[in-house]
VOGU-3710 file (C-alpha; in Angstrom, 3 decimals, decimal comma):
1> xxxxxxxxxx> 79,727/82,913/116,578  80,612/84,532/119,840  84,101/86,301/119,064  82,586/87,634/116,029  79,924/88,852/117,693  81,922/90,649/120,201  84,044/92,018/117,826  80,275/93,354/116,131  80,201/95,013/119,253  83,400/96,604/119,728
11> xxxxxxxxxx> 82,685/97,919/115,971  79,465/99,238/116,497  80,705/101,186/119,834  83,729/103,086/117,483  81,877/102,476/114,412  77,760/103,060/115,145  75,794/102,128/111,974  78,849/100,938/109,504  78,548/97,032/110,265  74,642/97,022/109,241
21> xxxxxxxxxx> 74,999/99,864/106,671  77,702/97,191/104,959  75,638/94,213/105,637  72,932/95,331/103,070  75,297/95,370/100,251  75,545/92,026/98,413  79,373/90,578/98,934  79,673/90,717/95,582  78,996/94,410/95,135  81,032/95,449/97,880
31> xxxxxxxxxx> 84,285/93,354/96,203  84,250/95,077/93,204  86,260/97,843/92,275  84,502/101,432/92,708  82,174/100,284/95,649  80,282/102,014/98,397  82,604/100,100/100,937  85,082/103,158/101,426  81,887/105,890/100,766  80,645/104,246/103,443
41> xxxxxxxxxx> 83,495/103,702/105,744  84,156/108,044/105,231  80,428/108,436/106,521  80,673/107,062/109,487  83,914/107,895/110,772  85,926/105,496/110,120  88,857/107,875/109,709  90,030/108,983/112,920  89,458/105,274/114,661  92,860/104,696/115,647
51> xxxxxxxxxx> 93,967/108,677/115,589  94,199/109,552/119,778  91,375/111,346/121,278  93,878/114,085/122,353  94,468/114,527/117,913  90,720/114,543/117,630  90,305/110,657/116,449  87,853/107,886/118,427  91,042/107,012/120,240  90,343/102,967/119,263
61> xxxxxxxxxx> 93,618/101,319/120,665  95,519/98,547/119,377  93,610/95,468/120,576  90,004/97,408/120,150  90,997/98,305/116,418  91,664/94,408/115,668  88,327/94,055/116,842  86,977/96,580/114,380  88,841/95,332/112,050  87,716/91,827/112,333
71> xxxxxxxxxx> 84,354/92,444/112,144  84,786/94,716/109,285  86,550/91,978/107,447  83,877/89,461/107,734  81,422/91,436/105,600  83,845/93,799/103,538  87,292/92,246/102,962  88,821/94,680/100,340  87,279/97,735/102,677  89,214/96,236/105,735
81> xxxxxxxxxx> 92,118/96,038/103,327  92,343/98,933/102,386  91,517/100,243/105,682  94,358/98,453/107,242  96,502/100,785/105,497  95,176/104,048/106,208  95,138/102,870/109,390  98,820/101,925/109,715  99,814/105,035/108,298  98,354/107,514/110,804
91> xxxxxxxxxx> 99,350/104,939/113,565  102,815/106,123/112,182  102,288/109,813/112,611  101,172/109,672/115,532  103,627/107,435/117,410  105,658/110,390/115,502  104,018/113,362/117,021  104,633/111,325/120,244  107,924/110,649/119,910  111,134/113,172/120,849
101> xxxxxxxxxx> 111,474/113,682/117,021  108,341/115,289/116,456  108,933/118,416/114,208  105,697/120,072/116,216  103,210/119,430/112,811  102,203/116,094/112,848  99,389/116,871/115,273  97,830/119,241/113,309  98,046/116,589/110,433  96,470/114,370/112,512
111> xxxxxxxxxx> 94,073/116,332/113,590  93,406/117,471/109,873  92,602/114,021/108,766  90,044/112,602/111,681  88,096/116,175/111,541  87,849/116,418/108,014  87,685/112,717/107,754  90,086/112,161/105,236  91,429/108,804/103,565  95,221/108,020/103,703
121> xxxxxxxxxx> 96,800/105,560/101,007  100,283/104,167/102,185  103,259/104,459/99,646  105,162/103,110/102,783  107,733/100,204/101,395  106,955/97,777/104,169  108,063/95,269/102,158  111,589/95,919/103,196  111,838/95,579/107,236  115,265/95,200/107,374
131> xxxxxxxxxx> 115,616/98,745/106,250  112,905/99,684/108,016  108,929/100,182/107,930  109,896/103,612/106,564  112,623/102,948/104,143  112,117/105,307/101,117  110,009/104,375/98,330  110,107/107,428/96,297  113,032/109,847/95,522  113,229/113,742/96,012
141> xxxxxxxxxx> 115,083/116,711/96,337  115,068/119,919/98,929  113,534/123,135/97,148  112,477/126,088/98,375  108,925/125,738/100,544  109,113/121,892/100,226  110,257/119,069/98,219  110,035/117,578/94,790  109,134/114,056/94,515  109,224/111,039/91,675
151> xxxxxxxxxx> 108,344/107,236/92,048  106,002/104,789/91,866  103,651/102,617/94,675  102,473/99,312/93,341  100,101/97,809/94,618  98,714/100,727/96,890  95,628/100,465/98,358  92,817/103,220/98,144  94,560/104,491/94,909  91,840/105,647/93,500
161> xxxxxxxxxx> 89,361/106,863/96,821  92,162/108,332/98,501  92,967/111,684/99,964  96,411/112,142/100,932  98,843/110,044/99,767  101,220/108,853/102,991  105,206/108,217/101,735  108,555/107,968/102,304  110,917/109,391/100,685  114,873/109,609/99,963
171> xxxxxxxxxx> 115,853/113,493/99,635  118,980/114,524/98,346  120,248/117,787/100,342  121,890/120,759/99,014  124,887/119,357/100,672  124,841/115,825/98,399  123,383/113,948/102,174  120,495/111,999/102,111  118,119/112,376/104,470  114,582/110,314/105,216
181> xxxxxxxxxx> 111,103/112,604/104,826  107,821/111,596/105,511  105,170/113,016/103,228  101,343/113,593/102,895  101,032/113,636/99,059  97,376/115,524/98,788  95,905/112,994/95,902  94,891/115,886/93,506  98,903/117,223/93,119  100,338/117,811/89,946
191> xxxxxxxxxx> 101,844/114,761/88,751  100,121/112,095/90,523  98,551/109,717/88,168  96,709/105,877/89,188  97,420/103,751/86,875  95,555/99,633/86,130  97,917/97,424/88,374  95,200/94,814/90,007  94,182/92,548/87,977  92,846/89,828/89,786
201> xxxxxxxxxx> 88,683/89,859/90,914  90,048/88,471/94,525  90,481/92,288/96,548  89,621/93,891/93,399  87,636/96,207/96,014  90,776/97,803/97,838  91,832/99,538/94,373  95,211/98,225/94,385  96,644/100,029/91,938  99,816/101,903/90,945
211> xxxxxxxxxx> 100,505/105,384/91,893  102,789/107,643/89,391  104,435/110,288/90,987  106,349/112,776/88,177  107,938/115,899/89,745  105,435/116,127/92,492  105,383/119,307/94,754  105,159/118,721/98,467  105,047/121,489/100,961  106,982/121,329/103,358
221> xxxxxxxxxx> 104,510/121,839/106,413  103,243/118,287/104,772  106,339/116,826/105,395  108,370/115,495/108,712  111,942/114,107/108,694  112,694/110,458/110,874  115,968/109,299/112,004  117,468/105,575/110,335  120,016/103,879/112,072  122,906/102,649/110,427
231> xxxxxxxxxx> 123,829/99,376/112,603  120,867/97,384/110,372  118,596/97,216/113,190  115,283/99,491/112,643  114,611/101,809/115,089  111,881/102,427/117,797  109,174/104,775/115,337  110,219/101,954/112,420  109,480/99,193/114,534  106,412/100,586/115,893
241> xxxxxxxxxx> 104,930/101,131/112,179  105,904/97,438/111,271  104,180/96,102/114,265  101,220/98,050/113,850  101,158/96,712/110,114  101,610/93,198/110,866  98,894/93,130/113,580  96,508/95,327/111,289  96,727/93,180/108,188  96,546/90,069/109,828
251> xxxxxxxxxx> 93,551/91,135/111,517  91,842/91,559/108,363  92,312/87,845/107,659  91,006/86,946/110,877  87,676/88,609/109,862  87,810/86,950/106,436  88,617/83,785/108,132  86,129/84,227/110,943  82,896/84,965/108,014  83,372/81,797/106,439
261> xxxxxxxxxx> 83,813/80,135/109,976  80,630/81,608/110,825  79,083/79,511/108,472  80,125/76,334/109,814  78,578/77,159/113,275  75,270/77,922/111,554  75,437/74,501/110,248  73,345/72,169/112,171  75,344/68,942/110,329  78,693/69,950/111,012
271> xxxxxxxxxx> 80,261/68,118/114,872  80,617/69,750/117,742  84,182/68,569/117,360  84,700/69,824/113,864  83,076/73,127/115,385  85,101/72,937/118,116  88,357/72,102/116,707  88,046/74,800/114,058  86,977/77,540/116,700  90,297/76,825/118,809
281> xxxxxxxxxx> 92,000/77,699/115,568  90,487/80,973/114,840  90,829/81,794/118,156  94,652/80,879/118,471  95,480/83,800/115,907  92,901/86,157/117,496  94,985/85,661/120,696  97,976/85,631/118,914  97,289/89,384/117,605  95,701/90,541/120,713
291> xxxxxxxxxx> 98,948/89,797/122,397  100,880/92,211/119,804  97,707/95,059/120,482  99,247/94,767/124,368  102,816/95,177/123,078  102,062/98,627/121,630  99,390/99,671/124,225  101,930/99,247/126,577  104,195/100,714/124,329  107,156/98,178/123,240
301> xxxxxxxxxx> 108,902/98,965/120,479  111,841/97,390/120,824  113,534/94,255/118,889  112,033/91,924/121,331  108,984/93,073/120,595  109,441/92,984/116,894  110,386/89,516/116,971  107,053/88,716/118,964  104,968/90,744/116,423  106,647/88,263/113,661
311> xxxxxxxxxx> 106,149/85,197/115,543  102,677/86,157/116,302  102,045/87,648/112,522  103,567/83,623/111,053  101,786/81,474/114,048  98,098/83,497/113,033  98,430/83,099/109,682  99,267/79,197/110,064  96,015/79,125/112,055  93,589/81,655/109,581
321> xxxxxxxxxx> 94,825/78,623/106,797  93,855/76,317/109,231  90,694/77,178/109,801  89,893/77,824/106,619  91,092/74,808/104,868  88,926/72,651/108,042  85,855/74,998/107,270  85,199/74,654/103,360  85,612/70,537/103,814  82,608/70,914/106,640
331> xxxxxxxxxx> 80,876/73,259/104,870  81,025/70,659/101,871  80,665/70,758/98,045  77,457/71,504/97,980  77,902/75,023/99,716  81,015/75,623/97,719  79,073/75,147/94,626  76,181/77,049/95,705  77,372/79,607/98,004  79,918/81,684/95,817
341> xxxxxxxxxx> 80,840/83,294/99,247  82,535/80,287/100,549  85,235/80,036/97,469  85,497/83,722/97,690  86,372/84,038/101,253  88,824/80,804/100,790  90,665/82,464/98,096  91,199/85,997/99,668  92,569/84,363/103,129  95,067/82,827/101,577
351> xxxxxxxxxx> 96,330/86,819/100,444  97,693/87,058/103,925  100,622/84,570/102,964  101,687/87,420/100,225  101,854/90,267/102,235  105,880/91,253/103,615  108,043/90,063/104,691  107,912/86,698/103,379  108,020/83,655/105,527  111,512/82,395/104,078
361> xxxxxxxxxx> 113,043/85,854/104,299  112,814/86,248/107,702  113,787/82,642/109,072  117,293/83,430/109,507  116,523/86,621/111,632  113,864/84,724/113,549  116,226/82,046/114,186  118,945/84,312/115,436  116,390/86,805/117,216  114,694/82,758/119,277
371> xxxxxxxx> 118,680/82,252/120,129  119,008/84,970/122,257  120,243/87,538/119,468  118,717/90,864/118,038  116,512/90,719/115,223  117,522/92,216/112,388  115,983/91,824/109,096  117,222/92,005/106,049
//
């Protein structure tokens, strides 16, 4: 299929070697929890793709790392997963370390990660939107050299493969205020513990688990403070990491969506219009996201944008379902029944519909935000 092939492409120029390394490993295998997928990924760089060039990272931007990601997804799905969320938190830091708020350390955290190519899990609660991408997860308080930290992150991806643990967190200051902190948790503190959360076989490969954190130390050159409005409307570094999310997970799906649609175009019995019809689908959300990449390469961050990123996020995901439901009933029984790939890749499209916000959360802000309002989500 030509858009997956291109995508191959855009992978292999970040990427060189991953794609066919991960095509040798049986589906099966590379779905299961403690796989090569993320061993893998670490190898060859994956890391520092979206991390700027100037922070020592391949400098992938947003519409090249959907592409990476799609073609990732079509042969690893938890990897891309999981992925997805490392690479939505350094997209974070370093709109961050770009931003007037920068504290002056995020590049060398940045920096740290892409040369020493290490894995960030997101403890990020962006679930909640209407407080923001960044509202805290976790609780802590000031100390001397850093902060103390306690909560949990369930499901967080790469619990169990990753490095640093990426978080925000509420911290009570001597003065009673509370104030929002950004954290890199290294994975091997005192008082982090992973704990069985996952328990379905669909993903099982991300390591979706829970994260403990007991009186966790964090020092403070690990840590960065960001600014939350108090009029209900996130602001620009908030938005930015929501966008980035929404366009980053979705893409995932795409490449899920786009293996099993791959399949259909390698069938000689399927219609051109059945071929054709389900092709305009898939590509409808792969335009869909690309148009969200050019909102943050040209670097919108506003509401307006926001409200495109949801619209965009809703109208792909329509589409993936689509395209999926049209594919398995050309495909057939027969392939269902003998290709366990085909009710796998179904099944773990559909996980796209569960990830925040939810579709009936948001219609009232959408509504308001299509009227000529703001968008503000609650």
């Amino acid at each position: 299929m030509r858009s997956l092939d291109d995508a191959r492409d855009v992978c292999e120029i970040y990427l060189p070697g991953l794609y066919d390394e991960l095509d040798k490993v049986p589906l099966s295998e590379l779905e299961r929890p403690s796989n090569p997928g993320l061993d893998l990924f670490k190898q060859y760089g994956g890391s520092g793709l979206v991390i700027p060039e100037i922070y020592s990272g391949l400098g992938a931007g947003p519409i090249d790392a959907i592409h990476v990601m799609r073609a990732i997804a079509s042969r690893a799905p938890s990897l891309s997963v999981a992925t997805a969320m490392h690479h939505f938190s350094v997209a974070t830091l370093f709109t961050l370390a770009d931003s007037l708020r920068s504290s002056g350390t995020e590049w060398a955290m940045l920096m740290g990660i892409a040369e020493q190519n290490l894995l960030l899990s997101s403890g990020f609660a962006e679930g909640k939107p209407g407080q923001g991408i960044l509202s805290p997860s976790m609780q802590g308080r000031a100390v001397e050299g850093g902060y103390v930290i306690n909560g949990s992150k369930k499901p967080c991806s790469m619990s169990r493969s990753m490095d640093l643990l990426s978080a925000s967190t509420a911290v009570t200051t001597d003065s009673g205020d509370t104030e929002l902190v950004l954290l890199l948790v290294p994975a091997d503190s005192d008082g982090l513990s992973v704990h069985p959360f996952w328990g379905s076989s669909v993903l099982a490969g991300a390591e979706s688990d829970e994260v403990r954190l007991v009186d966790v130390f964090v020092d403070e050159r690990l840590a960065t403070r960001a600014e939350v409005t108090d009029s209900g409307e996130v602001d620009e570094l908030q938005t930015v990491g929501f966008m980035w999310f929404e366009m980053l997970i979705s893409a995932c799906y795409l490449g899920m969506a786009s293996g099993l649609v791959e399949r259909v175009f390698a069938n000689d019995r399927v219609s051109a219009e059945t071929r054709a019809t389900i092709g305009v689908r898939l590509e409808t959300a792969t335009l869909l996201l690309e148009r969200v990449g050019g909102l943050l390469a040209d670097g919108s961050g506003d509401g307006a944008a926001l409200s495109k990123a949801m619209i965009a996020r809703y109208g792909a995901q329509d589409a993936i379902n689509d395209a999926v439901g049209r594919a398995v009933e050309a495909l057939g029984g027969i392939s269902f029944i003998t290709d366990p790939a085909v009710a796998y890749l179904q099944s773990a499209t559909r996980c796209l519909n569960f990830h925040p916000p939810s579709r009936s959360s948001t219609y009232g802000a959408l509504a308001d935000s299509l009227g000529g309002g703001s968008l503000v989500l609650n």
